[in-house]
N, CA, C and O atoms as a GROMACS GRO file, in nm:
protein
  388
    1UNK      N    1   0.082  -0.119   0.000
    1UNK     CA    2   0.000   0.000   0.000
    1UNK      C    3   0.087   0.125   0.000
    1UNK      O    4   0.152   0.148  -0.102
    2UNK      N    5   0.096   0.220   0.117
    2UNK     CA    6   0.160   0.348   0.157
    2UNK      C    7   0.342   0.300   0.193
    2UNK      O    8   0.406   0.196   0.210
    3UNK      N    9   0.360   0.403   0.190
    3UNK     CA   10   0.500   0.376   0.260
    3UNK      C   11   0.492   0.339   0.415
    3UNK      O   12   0.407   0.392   0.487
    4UNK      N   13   0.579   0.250   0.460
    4UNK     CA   14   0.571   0.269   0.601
    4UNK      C   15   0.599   0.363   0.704
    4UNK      O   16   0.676   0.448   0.659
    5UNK      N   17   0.570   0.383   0.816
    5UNK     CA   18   0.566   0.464   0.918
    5UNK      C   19   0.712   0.405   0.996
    5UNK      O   20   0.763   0.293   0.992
    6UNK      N   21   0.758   0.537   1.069
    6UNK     CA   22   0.857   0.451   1.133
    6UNK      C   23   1.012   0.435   1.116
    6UNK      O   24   1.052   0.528   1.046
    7UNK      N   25   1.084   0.377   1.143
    7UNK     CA   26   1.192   0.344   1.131
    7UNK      C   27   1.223   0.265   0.986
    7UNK      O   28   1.147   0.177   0.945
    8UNK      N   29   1.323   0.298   0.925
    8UNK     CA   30   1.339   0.253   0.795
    8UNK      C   31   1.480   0.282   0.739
    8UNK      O   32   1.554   0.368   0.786
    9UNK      N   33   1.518   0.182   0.606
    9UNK     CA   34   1.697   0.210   0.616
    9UNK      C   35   1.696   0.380   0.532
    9UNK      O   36   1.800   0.447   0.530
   10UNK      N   37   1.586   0.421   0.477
   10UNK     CA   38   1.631   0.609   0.411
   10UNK      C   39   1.559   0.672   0.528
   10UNK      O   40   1.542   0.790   0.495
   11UNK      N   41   1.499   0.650   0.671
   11UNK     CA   42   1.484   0.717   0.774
   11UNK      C   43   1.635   0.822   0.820
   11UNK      O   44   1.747   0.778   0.847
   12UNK      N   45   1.592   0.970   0.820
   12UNK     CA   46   1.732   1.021   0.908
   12UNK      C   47   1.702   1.045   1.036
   12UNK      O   48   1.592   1.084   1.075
   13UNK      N   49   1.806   1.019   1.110
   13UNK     CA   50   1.774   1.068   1.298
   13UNK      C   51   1.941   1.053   1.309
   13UNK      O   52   2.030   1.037   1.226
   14UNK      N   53   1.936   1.068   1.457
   14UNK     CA   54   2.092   1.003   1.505
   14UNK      C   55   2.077   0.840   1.496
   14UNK      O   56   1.991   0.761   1.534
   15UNK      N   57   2.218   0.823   1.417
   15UNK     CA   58   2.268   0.700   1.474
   15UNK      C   59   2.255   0.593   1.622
   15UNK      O   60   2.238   0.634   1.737
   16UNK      N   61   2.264   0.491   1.592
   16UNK     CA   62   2.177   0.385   1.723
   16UNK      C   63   2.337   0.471   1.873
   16UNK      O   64   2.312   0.483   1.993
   17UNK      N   65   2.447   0.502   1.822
   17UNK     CA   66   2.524   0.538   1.938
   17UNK      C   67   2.488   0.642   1.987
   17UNK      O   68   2.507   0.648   2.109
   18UNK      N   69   2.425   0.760   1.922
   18UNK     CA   70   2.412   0.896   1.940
   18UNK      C   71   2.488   0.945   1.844
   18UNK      O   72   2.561   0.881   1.769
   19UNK      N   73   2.462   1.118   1.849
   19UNK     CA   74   2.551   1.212   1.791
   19UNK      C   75   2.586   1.314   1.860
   19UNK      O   76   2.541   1.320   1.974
   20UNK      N   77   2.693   1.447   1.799
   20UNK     CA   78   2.708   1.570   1.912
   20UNK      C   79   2.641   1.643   1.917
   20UNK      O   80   2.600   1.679   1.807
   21UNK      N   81   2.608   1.685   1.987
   21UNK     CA   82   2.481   1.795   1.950
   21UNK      C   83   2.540   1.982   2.001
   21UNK      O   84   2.635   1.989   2.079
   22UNK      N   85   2.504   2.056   1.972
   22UNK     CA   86   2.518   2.226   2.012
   22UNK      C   87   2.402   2.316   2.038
   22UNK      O   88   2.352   2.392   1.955
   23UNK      N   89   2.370   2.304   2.141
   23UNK     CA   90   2.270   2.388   2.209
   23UNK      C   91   2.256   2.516   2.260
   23UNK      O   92   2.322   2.546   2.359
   24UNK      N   93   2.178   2.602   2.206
   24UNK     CA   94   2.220   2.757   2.249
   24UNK      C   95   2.046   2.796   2.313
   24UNK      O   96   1.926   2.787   2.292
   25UNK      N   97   2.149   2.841   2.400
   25UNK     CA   98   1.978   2.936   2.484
   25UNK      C   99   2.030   3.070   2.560
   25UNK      O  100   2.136   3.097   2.616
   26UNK      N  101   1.902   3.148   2.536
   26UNK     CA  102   1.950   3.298   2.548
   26UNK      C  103   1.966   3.346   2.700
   26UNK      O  104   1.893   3.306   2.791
   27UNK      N  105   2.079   3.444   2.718
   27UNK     CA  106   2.133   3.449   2.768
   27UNK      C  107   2.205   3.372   2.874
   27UNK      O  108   2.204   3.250   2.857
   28UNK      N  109   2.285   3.428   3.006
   28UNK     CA  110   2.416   3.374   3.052
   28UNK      C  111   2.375   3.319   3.164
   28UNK      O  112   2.353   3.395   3.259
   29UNK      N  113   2.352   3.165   3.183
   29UNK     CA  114   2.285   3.092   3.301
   29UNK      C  115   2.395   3.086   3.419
   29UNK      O  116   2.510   3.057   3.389
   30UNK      N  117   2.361   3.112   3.544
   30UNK     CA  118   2.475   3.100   3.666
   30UNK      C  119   2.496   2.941   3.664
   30UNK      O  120   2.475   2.858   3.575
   31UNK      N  121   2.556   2.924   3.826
   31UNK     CA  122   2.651   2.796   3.803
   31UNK      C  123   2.540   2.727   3.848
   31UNK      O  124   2.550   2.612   3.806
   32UNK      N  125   2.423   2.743   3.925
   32UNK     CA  126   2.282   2.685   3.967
   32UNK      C  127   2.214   2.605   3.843
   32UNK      O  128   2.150   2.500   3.850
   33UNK      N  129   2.241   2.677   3.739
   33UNK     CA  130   2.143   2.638   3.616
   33UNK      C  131   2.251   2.503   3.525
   33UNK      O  132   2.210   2.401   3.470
   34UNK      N  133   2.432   2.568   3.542
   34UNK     CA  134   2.472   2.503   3.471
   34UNK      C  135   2.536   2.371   3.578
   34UNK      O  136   2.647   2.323   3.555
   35UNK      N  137   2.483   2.341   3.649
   35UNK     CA  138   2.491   2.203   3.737
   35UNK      C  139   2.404   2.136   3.694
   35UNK      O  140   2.439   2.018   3.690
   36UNK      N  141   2.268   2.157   3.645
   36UNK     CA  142   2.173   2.099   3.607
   36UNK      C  143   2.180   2.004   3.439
   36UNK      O  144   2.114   1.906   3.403
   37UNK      N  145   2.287   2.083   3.367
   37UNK     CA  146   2.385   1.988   3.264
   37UNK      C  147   2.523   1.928   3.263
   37UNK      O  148   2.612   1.930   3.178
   38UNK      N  149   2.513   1.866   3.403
   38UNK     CA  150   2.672   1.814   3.432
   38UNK      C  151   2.697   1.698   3.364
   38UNK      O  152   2.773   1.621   3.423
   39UNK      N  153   2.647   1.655   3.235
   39UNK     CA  154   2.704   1.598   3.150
   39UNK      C  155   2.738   1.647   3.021
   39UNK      O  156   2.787   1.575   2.934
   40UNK      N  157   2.709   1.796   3.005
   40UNK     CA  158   2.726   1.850   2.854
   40UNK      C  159   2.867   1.918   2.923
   40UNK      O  160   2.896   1.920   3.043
   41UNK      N  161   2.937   1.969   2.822
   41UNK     CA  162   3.005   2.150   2.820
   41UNK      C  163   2.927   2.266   2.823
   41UNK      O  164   2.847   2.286   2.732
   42UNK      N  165   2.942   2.352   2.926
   42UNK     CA  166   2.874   2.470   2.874
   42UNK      C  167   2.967   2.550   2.926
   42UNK      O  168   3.041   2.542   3.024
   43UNK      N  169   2.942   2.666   2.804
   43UNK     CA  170   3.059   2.783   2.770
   43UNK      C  171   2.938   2.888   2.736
   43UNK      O  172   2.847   2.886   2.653
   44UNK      N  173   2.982   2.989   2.846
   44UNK     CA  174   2.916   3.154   2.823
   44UNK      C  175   2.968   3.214   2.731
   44UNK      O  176   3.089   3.214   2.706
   45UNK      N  177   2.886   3.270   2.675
   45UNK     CA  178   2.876   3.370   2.579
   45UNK      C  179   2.812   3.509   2.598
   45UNK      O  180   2.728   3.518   2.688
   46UNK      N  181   2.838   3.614   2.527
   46UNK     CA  182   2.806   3.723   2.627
   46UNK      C  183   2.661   3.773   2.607
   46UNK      O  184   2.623   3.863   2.682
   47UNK      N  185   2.591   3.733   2.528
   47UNK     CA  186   2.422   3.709   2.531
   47UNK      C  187   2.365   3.606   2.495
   47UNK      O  188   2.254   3.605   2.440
   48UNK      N  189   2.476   3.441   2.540
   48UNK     CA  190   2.362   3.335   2.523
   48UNK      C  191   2.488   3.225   2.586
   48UNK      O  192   2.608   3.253   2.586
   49UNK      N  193   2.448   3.137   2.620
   49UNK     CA  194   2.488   3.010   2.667
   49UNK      C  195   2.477   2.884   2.556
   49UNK      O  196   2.382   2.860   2.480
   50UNK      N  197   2.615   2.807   2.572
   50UNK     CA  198   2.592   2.740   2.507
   50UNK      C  199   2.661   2.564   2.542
   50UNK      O  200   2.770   2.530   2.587
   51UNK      N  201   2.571   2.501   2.509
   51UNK     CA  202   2.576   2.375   2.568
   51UNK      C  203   2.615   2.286   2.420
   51UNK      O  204   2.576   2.304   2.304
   52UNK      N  205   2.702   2.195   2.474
   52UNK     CA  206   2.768   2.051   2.413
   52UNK      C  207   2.757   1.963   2.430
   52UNK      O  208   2.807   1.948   2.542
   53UNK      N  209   2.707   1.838   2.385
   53UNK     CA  210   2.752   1.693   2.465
   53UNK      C  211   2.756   1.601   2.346
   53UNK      O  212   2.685   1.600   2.245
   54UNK      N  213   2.839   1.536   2.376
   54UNK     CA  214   2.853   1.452   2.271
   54UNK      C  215   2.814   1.307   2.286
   54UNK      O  216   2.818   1.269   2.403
   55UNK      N  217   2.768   1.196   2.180
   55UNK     CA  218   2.740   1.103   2.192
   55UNK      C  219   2.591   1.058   2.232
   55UNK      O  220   2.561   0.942   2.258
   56UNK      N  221   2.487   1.184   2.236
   56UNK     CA  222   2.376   1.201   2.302
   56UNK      C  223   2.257   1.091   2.200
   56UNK      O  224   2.210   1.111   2.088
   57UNK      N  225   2.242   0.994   2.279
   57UNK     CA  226   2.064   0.968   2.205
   57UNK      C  227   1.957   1.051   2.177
   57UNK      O  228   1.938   1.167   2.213
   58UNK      N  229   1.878   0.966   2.097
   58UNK     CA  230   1.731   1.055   2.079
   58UNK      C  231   1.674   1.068   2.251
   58UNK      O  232   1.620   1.175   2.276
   59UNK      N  233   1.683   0.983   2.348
   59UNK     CA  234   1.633   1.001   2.458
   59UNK      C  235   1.698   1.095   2.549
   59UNK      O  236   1.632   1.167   2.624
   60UNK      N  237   1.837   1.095   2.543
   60UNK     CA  238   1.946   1.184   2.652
   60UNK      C  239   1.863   1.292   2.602
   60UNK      O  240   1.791   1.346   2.686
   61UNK      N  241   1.855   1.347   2.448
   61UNK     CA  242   1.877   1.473   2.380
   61UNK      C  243   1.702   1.509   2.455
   61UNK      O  244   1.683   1.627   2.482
   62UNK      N  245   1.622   1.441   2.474
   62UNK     CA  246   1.487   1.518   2.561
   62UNK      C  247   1.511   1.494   2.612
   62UNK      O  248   1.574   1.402   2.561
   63UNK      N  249   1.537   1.483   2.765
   63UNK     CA  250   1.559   1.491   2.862
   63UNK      C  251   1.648   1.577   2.885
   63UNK      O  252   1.687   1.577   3.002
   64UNK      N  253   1.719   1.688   2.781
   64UNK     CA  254   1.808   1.791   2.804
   64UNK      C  255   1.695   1.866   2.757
   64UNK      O  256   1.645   1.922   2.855
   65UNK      N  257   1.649   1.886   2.678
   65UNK     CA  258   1.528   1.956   2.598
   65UNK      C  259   1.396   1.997   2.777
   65UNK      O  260   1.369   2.105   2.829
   66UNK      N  261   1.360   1.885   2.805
   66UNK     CA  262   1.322   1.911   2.903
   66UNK      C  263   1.331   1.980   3.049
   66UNK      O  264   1.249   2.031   3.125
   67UNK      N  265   1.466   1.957   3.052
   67UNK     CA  266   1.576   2.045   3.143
   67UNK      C  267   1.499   2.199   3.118
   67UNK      O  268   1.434   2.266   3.199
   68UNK      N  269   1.526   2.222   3.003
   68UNK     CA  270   1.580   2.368   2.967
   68UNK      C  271   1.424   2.399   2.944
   68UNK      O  272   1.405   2.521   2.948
   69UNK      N  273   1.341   2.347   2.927
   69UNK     CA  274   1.180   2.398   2.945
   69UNK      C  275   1.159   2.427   3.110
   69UNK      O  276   1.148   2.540   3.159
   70UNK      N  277   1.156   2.317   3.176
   70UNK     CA  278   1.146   2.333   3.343
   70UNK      C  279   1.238   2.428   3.385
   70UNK      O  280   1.179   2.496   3.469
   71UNK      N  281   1.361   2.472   3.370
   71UNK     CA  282   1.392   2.582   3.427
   71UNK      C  283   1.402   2.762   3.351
   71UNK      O  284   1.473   2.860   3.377
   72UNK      N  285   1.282   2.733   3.243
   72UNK     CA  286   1.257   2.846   3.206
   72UNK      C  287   1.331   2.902   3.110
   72UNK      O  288   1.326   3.024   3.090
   73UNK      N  289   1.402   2.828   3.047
   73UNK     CA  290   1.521   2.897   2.956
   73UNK      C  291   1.477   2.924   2.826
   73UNK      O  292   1.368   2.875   2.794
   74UNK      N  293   1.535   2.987   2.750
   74UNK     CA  294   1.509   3.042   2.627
   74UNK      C  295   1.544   2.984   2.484
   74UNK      O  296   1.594   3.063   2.404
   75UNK      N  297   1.519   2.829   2.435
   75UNK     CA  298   1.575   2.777   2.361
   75UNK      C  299   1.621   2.847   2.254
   75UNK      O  300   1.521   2.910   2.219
   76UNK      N  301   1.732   2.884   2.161
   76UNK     CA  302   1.745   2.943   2.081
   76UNK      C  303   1.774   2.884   1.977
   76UNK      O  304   1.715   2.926   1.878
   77UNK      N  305   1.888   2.748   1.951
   77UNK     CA  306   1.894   2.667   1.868
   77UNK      C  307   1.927   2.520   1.926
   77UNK      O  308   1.945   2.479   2.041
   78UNK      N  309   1.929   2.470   1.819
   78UNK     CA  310   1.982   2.280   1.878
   78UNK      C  311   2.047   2.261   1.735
   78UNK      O  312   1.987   2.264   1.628
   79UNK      N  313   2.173   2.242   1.754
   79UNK     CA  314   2.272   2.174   1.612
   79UNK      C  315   2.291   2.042   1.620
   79UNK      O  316   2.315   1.986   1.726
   80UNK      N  317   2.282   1.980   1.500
   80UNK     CA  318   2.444   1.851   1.497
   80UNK      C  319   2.508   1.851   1.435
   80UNK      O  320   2.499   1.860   1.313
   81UNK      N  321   2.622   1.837   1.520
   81UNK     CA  322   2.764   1.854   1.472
   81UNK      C  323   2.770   1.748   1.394
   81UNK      O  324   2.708   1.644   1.415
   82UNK      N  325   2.874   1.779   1.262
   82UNK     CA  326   2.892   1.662   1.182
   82UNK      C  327   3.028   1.618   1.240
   82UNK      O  328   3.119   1.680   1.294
   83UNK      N  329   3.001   1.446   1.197
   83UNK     CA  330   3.113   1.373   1.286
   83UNK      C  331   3.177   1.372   1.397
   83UNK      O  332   3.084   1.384   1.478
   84UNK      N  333   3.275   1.367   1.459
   84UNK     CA  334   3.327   1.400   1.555
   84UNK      C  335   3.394   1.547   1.621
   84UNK      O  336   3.478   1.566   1.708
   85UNK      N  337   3.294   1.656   1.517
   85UNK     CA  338   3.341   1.819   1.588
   85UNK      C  339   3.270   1.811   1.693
   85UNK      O  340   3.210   1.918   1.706
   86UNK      N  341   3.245   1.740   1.774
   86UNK     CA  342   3.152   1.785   1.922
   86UNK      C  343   3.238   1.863   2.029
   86UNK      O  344   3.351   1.905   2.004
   87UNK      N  345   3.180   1.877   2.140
   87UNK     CA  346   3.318   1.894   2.223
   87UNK      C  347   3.406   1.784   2.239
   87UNK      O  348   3.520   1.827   2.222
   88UNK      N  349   3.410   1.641   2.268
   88UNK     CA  350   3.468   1.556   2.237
   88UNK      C  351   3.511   1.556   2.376
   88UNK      O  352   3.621   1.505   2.395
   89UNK      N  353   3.431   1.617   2.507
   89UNK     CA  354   3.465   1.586   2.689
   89UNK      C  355   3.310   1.620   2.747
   89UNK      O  356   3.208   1.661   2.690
   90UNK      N  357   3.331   1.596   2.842
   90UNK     CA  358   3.130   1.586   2.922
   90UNK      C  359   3.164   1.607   3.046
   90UNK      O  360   3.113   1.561   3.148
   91UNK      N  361   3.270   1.693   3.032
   91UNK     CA  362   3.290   1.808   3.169
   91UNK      C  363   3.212   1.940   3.158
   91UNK      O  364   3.175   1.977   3.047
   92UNK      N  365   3.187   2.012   3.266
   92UNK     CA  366   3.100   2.121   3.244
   92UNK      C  367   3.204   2.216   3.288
   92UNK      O  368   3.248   2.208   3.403
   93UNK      N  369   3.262   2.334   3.178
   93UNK     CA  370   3.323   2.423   3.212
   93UNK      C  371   3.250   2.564   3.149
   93UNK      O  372   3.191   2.559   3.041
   94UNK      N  373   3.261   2.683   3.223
   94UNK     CA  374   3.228   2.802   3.185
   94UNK      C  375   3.354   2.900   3.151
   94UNK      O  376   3.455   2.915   3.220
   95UNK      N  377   3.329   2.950   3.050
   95UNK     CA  378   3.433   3.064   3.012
   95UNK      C  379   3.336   3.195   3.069
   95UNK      O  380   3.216   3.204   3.095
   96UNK      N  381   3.465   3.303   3.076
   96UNK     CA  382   3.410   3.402   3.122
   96UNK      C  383   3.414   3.438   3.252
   96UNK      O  384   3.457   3.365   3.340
   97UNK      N  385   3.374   3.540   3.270
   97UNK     CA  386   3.367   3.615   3.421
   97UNK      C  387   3.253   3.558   3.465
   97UNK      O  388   3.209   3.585   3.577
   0.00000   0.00000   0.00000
């Protein structure tokens, strides 16, 4: 009949390991907000924050998505990095003052 629904080999998503992803939300979250992603990188920027993690599933990646709804934040974008440009560590460091 139709095409199928679903999962399929010309379906795109992340890969079954994950991928890196680059997350930006507006403005500069204190260290309260950025404890709450102590598995990404996040690096201030001087009107937006921006979060890394690499290797993330479709499931990690909501459950960060969700994060950043519950504490009110300002989603601004969500990237994926191609191949291995992620941050390539899942320490949480801030640049900046």
């Amino acid at each position: 009949m139709g095409a199928q629904a679903g999962a399929g080999p010309g379906r795109a998503g992340p890969p079954s390991g994950g991928g890196d992803f680059e997350i930006r939300v507006r403005g500069r979250v204190g260290a309260a907000f950025t404890s709450a992603f102590g598995e990404l990188t996040v690096r201030l920027r001087p009107a937006e924050t921006v979060l890394y993690g690499a290797g993330l599933d479709q499931a990690a990646l909501y459950g960060i998505l969700d994060r950043i709804q519950a504490l009110g934040l300002e989603l601004l974008e969500i990237r994926r990095l191609p191949g291995g440009a992620g941050a390539g560590e899942r320490t949480t460091r801030a640049e900046g003052p």
